[in-house]
C-alpha positions, 0 to 999 in steps of 0.5 A: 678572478676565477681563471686567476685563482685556477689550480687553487681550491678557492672557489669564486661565485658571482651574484646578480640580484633584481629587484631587492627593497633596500635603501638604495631606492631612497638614497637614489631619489634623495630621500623621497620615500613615496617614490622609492617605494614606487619602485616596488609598486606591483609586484613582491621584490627581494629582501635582503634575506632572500639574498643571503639565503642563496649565497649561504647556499652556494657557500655550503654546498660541497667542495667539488661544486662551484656556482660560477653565476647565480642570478636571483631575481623576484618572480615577477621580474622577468629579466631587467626591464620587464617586471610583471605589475599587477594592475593597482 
């Protein structure tokens, strides 16, 4: 999209969250909420919050400035496969 919008003052950002505690995990286990919250067992994941904190900041920076790809992740995730666990 953003070579699609070139030549426009329209800029165009991708975000790419880890591990954020949502309801996804429920739906994905059907309801089972002691599973979905295994999901984050170890280690302090994203909110939701935390999210839409770093796109209001790539909305409010300077017109100039484009964030093409901003990937946020906790800081125990070390890429997608790997979250650093803390022993239970």
């Amino acid at each position: 999209m953003n070579l699609d919008l070139a030549g426009t003052p329209i800029r165009v950002s991708a975000v790419d969250p880890g591990y954020v505690e949502t309801e996804f995990s429920e739906v994905r286990f059907h309801g089972d909420k002691e599973r979905a919250q295994g999901v984050y067992r170890g280690f302090r994941p994203l909110t939701g919050d935390d999210v839409a904190d770093a796109i209001a900041y790539v909305v409010n920076l300077p017109e100039h400035v484009n964030v093409v790809d901003l990937v946020i992740v906790p800081t125990a995730q070390r890429n997608v496969y790997v979250v650093d666990r803390e022993q239970d």
